[in-house]
Backbone as CSV, one residue per row, in Angstrom:
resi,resn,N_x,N_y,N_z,CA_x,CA_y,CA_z,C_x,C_y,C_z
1,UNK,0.826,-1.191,0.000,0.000,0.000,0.000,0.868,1.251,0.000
2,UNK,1.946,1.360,0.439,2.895,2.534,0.556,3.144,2.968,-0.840
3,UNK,3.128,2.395,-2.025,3.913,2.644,-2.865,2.202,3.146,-3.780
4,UNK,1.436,3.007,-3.462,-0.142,3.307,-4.051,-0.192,5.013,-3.266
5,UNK,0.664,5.553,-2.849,-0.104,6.754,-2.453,-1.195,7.343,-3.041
6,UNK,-0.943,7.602,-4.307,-2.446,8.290,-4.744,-4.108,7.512,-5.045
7,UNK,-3.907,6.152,-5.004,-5.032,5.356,-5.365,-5.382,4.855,-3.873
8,UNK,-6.677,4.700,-4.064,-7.679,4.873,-3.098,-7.570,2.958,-2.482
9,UNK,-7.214,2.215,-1.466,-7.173,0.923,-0.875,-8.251,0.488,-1.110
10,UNK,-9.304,0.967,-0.827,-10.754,0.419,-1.478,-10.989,-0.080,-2.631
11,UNK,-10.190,0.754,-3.798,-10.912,0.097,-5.155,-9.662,-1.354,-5.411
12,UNK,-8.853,-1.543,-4.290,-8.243,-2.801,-4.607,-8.327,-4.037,-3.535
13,UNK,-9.188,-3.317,-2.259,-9.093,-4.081,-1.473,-9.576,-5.417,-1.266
14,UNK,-11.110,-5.695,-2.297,-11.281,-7.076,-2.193,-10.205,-7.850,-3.264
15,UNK,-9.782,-7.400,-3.995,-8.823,-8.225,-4.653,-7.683,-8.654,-3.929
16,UNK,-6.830,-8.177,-3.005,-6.109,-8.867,-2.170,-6.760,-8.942,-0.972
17,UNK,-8.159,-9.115,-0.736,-8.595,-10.473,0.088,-8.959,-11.231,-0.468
18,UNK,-9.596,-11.647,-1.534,-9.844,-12.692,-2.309,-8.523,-13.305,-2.331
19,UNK,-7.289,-12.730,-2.844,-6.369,-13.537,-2.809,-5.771,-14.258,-2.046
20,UNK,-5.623,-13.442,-0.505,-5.491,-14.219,0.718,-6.271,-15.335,1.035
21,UNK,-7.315,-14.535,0.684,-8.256,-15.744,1.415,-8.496,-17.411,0.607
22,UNK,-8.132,-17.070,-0.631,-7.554,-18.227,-1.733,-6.649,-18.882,-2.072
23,UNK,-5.231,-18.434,-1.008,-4.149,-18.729,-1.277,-3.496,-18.305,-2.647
24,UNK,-3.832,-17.627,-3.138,-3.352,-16.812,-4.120,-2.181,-16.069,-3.879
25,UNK,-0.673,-16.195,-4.458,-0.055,-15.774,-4.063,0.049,-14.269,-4.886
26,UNK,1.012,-13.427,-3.967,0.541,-11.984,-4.585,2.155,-11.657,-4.594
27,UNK,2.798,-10.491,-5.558,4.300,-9.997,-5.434,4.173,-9.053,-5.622
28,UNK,4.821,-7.897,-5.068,5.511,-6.498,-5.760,6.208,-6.087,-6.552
29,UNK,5.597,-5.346,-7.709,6.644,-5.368,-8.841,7.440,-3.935,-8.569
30,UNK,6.894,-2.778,-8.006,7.103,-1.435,-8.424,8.622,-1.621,-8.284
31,UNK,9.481,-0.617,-8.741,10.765,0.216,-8.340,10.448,1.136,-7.078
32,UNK,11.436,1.217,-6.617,11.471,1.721,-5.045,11.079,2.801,-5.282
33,UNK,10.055,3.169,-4.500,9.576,4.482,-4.457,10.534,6.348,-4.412
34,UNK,11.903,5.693,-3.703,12.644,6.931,-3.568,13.642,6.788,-4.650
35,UNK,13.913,5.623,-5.200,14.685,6.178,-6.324,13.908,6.604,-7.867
36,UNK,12.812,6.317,-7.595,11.934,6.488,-9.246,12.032,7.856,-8.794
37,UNK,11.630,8.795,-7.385,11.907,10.153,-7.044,12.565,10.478,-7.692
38,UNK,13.486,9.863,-7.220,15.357,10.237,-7.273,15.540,10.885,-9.136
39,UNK,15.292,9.780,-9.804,15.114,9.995,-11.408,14.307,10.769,-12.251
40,UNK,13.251,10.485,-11.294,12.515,11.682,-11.991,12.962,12.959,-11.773
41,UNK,13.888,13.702,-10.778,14.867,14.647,-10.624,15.700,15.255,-11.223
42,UNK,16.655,13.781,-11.234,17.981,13.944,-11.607,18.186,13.248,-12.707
43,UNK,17.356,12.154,-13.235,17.981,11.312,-14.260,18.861,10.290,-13.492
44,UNK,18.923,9.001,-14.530,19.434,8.316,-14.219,20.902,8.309,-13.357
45,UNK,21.489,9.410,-14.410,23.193,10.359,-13.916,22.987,10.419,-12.355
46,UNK,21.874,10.572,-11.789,22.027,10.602,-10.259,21.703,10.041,-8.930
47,UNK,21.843,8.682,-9.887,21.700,7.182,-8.764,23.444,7.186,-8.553
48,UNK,23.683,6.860,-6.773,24.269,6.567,-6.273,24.557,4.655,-6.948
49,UNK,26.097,4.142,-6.456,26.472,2.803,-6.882,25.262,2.333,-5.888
50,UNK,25.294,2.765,-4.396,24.134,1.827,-3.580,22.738,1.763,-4.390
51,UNK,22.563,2.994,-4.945,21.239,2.756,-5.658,20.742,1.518,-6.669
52,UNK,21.789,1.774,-7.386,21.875,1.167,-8.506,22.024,-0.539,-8.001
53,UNK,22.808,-0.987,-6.761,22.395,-2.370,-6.468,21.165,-2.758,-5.824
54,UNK,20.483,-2.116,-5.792,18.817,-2.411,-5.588,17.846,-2.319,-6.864
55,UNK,18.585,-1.854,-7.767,17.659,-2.302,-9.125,18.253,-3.754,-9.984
56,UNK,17.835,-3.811,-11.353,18.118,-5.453,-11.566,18.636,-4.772,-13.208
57,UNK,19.629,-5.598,-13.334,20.832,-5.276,-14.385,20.426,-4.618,-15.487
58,UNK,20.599,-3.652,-15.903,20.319,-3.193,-17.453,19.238,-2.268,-17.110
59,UNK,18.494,-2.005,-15.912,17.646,-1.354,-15.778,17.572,0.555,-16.051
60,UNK,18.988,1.122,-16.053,19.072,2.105,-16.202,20.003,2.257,-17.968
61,UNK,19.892,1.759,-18.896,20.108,1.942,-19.930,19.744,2.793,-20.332
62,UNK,20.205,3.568,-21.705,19.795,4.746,-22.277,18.338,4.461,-22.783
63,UNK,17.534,5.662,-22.189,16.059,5.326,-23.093,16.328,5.473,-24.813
64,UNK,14.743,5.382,-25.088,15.006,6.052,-27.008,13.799,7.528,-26.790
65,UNK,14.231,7.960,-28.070,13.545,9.038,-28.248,12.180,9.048,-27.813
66,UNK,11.820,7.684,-28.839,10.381,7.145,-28.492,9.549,7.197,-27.330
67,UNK,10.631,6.679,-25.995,10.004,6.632,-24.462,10.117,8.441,-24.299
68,UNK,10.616,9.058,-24.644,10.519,10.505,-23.982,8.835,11.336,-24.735
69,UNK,9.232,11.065,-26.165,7.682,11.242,-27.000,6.386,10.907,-26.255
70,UNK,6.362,9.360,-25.634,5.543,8.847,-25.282,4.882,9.147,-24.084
71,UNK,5.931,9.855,-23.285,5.796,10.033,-21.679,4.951,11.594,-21.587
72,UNK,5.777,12.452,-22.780,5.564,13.868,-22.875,3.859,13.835,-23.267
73,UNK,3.820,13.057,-23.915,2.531,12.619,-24.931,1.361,12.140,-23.695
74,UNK,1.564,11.406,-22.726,0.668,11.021,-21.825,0.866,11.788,-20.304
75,UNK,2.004,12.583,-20.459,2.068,13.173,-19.010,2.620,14.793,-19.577
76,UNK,1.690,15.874,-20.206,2.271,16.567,-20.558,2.279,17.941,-19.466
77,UNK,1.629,17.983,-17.996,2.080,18.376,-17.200,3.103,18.379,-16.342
78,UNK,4.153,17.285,-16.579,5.136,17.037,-16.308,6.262,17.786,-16.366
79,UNK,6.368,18.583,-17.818,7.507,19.041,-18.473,7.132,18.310,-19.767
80,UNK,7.282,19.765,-20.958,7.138,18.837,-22.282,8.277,19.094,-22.699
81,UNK,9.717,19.472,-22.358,10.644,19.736,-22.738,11.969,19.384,-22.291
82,UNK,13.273,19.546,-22.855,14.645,19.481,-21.686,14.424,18.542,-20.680
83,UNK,15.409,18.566,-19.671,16.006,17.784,-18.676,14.464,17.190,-17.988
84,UNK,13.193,18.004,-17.785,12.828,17.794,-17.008,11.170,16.679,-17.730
85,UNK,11.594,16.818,-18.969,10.770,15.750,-19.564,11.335,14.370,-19.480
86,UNK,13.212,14.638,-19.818,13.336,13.672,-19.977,13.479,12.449,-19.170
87,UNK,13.787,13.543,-17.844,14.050,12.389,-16.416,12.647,12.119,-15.874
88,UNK,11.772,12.395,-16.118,10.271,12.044,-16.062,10.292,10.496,-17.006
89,UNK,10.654,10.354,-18.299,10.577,9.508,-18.992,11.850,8.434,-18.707
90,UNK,12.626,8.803,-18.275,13.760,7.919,-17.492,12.934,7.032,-16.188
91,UNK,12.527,8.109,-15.397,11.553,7.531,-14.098,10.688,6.358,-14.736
92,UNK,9.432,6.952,-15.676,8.528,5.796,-15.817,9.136,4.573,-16.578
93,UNK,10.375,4.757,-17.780,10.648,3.416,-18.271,11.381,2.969,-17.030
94,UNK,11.976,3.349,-15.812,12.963,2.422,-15.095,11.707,1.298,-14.496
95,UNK,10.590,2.257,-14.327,9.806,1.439,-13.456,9.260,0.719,-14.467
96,UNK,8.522,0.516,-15.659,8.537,-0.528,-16.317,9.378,-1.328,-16.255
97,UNK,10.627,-1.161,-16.980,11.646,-2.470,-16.580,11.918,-3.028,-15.351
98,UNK,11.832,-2.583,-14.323,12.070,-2.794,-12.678,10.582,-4.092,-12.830
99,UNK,9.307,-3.446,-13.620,8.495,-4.347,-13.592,8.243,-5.779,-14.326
100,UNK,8.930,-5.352,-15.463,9.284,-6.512,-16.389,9.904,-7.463,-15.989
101,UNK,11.235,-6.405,-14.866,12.213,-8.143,-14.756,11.418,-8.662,-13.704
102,UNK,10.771,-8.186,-12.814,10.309,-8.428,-11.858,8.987,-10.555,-12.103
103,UNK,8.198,-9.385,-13.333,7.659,-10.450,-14.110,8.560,-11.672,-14.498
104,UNK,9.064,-11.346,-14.846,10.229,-12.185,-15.932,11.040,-12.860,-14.769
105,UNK,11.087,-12.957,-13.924,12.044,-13.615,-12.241,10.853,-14.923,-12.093
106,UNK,9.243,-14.240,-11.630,8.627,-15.077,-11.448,8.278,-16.056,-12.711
107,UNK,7.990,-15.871,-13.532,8.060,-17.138,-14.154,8.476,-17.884,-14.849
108,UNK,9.946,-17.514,-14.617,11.332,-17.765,-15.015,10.975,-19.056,-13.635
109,UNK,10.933,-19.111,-12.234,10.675,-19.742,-11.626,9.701,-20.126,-11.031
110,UNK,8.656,-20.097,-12.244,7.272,-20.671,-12.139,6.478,-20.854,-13.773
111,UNK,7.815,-21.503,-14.026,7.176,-21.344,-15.415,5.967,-21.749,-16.290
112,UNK,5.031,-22.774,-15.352,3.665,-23.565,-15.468,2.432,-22.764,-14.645
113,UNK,3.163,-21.370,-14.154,2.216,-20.540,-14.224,1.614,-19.527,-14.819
114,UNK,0.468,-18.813,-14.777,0.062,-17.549,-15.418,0.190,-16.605,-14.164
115,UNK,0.411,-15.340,-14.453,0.814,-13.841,-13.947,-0.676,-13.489,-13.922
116,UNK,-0.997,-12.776,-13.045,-2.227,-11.309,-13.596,-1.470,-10.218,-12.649
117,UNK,-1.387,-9.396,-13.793,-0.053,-7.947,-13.323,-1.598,-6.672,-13.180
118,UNK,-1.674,-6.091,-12.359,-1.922,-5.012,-11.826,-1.254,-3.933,-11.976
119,UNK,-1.576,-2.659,-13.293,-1.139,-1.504,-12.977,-1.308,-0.928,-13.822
120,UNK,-1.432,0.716,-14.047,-1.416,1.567,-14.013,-1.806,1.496,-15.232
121,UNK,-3.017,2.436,-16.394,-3.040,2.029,-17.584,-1.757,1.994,-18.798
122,UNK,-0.702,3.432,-18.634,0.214,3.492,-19.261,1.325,2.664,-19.121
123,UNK,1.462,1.834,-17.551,2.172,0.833,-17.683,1.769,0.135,-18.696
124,UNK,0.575,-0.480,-18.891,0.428,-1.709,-19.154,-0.153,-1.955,-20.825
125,UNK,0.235,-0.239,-21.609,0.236,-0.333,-22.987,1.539,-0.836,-23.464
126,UNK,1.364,-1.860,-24.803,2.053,-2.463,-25.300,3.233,-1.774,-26.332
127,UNK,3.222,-0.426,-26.238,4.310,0.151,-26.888,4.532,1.627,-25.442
128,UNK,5.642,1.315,-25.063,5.750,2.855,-23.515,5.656,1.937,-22.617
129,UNK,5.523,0.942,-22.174,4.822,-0.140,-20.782,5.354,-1.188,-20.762
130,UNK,4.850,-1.882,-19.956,5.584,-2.756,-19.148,5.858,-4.199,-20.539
131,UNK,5.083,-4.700,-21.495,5.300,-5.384,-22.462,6.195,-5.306,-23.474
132,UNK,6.316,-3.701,-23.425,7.700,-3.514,-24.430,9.112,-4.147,-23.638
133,UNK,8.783,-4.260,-22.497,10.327,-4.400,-21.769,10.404,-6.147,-21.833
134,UNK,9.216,-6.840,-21.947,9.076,-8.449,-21.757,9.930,-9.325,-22.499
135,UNK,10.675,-8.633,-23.550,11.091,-9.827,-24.659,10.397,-10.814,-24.850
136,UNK,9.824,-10.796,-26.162,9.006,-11.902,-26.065,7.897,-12.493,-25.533
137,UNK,7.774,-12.404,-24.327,7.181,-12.959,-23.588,5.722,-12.761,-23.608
138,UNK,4.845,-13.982,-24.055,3.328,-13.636,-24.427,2.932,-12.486,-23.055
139,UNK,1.542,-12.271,-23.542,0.791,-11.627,-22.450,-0.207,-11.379,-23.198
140,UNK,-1.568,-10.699,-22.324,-2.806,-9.831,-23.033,-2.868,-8.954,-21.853
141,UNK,-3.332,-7.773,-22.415,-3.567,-6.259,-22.258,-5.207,-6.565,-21.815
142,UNK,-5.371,-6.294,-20.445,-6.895,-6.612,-20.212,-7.859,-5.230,-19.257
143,UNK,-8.483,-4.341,-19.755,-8.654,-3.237,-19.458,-10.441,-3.689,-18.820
144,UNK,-10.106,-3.758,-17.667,-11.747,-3.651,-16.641,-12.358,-2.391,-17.059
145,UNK,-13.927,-2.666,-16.628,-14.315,-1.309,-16.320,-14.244,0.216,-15.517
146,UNK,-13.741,1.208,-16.389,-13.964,1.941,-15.823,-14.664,3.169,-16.005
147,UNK,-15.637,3.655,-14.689,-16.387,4.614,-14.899,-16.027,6.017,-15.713
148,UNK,-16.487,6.252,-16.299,-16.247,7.320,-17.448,-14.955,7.361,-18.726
149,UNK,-14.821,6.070,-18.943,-13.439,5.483,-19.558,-14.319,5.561,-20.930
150,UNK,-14.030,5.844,-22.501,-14.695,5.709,-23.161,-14.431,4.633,-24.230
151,UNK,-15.004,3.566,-24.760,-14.103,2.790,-25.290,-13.907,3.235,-26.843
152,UNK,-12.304,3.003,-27.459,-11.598,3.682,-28.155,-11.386,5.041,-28.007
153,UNK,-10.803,5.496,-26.435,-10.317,5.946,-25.694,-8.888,5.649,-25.844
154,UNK,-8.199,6.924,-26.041,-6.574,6.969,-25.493,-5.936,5.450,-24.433
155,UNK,-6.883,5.371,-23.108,-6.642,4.230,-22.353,-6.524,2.924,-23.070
156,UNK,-7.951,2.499,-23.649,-7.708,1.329,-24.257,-7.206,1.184,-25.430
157,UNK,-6.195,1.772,-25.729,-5.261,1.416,-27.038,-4.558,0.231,-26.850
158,UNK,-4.752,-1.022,-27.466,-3.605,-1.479,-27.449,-4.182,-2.801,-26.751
159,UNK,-5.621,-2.713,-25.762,-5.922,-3.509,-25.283,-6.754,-5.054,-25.787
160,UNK,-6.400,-5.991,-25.280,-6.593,-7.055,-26.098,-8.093,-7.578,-25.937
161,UNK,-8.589,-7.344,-24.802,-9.419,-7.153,-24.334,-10.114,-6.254,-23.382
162,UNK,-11.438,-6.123,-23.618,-12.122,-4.751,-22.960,-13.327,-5.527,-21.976
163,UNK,-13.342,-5.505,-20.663,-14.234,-6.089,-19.940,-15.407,-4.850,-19.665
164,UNK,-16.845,-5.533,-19.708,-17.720,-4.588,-19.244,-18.469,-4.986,-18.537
């Protein structure tokens, strides 16, 4: 819950009791909350070596143009320009990849299982999100209902399925 500051515990809370109460096992994917800070700041250039051994290899690579377009494009209160767009777009791809490998750990050692990943809609578009980082790795894009969401909406781009 710490790392949800802005979303409300309620609209997730029967889902991790259902899971408890099912034995459903549950994991954390995010990137640490103070260094995605940290980047969205400073850019990658200003992770400490300690920092950097709490993320998972390759995670701070050079973005592409593309992830800065994309970020400016869906977060354009951010900064649409210079340093301060771009370490915005540094922040959200680290945390995609932080989420990918994260994915990619578990069923690397669970490989006769299926995932259901929880997050954020722009994570979880297939070009900017967490699937671009998967190599390979199947998945579907599954967008629940939401109140005042319109479908073929900006949100559901990309989605493989649309629940109503």
């Amino acid at each position: 819950q710490a790392n949800w500051r802005n979303l409300s515990w309620w609209l997730y809370r029967d889902i991790f009791v259902f899971a408890r109460d099912h034995g459903i096992a549950m994991i954390a994917l995010n990137a640490p909350r103070e260094i995605v800070q940290k980047v969205a700041r400073q850019g990658f250039a200003g992770l400490s070596s300690s920092d950097l051994l709490g993320l998972p290899p390759e995670s701070t690579r050079p973005i592409r143009d593309d992830d800065v377009n994309f970020m400016t494009h869906y977060f354009p209160g951010h900064g649409r320009d210079g340093a301060a767009a771009y370490h915005l777009a540094e922040a959200q791809v680290l945390r995609n990849r932080v989420m990918a490998k994260g994915i990619l750990r578990y069923l690397g050692r669970h490989p006769d299982s299926r995932l259901l990943v929880l997050t954020g809609g722009v994570h979880a578009w297939a070009k900017g999100g967490i699937p671009g980082e998967l190599g390979g790795q199947p998945y579907k894009i599954i967008v629940p209902p939401i109140p005042g969401l319109e479908v073929g909406a900006g949100a559901t781009a990309g989605a493989d399925y649309l629940l109503d």
